[in-house]
N, C-alpha and C positions, 0 to 999 in steps of 0.2 A: 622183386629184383634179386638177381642173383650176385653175390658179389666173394672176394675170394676170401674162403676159410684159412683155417688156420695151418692144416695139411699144404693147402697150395704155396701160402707165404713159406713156409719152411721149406719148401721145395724150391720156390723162384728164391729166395734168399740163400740157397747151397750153391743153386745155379750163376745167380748173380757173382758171389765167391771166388767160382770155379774159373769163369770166363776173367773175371778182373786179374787174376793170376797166370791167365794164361795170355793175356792183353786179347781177346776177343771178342768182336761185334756180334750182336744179334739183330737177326728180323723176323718178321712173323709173318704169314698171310692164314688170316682167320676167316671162316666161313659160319659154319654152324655155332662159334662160339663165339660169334660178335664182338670182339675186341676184349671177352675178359682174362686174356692171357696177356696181353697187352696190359690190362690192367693189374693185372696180376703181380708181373716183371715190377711196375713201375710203381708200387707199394712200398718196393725197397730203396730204404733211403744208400743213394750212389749207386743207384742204377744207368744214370747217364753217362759212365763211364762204361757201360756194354750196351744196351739196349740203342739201337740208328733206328729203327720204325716199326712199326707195325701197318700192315695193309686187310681192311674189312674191306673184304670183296663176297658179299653176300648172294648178288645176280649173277647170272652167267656173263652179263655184260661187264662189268667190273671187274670178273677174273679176267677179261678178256684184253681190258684197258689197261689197267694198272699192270695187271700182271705179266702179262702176252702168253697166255694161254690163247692155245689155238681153237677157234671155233669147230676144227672138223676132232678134236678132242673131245668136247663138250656134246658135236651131236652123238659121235659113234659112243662113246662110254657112259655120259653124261657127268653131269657136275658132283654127285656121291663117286668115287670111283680111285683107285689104285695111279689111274695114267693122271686123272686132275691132281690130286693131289700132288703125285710128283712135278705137274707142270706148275704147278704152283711154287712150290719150294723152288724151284730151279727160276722162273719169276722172281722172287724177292729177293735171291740172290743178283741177279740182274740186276735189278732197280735199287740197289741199295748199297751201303758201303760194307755189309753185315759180312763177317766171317761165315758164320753157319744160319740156318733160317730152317725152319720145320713150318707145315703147312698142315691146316686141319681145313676139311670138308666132312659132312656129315646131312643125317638125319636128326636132330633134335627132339620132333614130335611137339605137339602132339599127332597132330597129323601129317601128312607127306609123303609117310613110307608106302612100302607096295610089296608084295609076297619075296620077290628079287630083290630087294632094299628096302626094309623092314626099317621101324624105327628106333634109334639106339647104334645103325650103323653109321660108323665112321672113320674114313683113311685119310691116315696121318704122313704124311713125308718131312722127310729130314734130310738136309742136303749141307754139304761143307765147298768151299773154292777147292778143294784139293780133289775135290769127285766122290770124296766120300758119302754115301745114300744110305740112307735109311726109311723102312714100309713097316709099318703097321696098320694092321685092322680093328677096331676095336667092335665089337657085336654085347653094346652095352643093355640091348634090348627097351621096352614100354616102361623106362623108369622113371617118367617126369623131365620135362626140359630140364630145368635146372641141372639134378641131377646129370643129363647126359651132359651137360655144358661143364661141368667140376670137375668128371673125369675125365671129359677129356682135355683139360687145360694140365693135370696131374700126367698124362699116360706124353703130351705135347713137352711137358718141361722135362719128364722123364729122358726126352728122345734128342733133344737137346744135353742134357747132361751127358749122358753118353758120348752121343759125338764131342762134343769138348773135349771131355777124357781121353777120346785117343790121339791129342798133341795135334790138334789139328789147327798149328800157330799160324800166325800171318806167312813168317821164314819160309813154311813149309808150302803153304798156299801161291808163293810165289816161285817156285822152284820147277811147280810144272805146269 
């Protein structure tokens, strides 16, 4: 079982911080990392003062529901991919009361990948009400589930920190 080290709590615990001072919600929609970002976040004691939800949408059908990712998303690029992950993120912005929300899909492994989507890969989105977007790729390659699941809840809080930082307050979110 993988659970979150001590790099990730001081990363969700900066995070936590950041957002509490800036009064801003979080959501998550996790895929490859099955809600340990989720659990990650909520290690830190007064995190319910940021943290509105987390969404484990591991099937295509999940991203579909919970999320409203579109199914012609899913066949044309499929579920690893750049446009899901961002439909994701823009998804749990929707469905949530969250200020910012970052979305992770992936390959975990051991098995799955494929020459075109190898395992290790995984696209991260990050998304604010104000439109602010964020894409990352992360090509963490055949390192162990685990491992790809650590770095990427690390490379996810990272993407979130970020967007915080750039004042992306409620005030602002409501202005356009």
């Amino acid at each position: 079982m993988v659970t979150p080290n001590k790099k990730m709590t001081e990363a969700a615990r900066a995070l936590i911080t950041l957002c509490k001072a800036r009064k801003l919600k979080l959501a998550m929609a996790e895929s490859c990392t099955g809600g340990l970002l989720a659990a990650t976040l909520t290690e830190i004691p007064g995190c319910s003062a940021v943290v509105d939800r987390g969404f484990v949408t591991y099937t295509n059908e999940s991203k579909q529901q919970m999320l409203g990712v579109p199914a012609r998303t899913l066949e044309k690029y499929g579920a690893v991919s750049r446009e899901t992950a961002e439909a994701m993120a823009k998804g749990a912005l929707a469905h949530s009361a969250a200020d910012i929300t970052v979305a992770v899909t992936g390959i975990a492994g051991p098995g799955g990948g494929s020459k075109q989507k190898p395992v290790g890969l995984v696209h991260f989105s990050a998304a604010a009400r104000n439109g602010t977007r964020l894409h990352h790729v992360g090509r963490f390659g055949d390192i162990g589930r685990g491992k790809v699941r650590q770095k990427s809840v690390m490379q996810a809080l990272a993407m979130l920190h970020d967007i915080a930082a750039k004042k992306v307050t409620r005030a602002i979110a409501k202005k356009k």
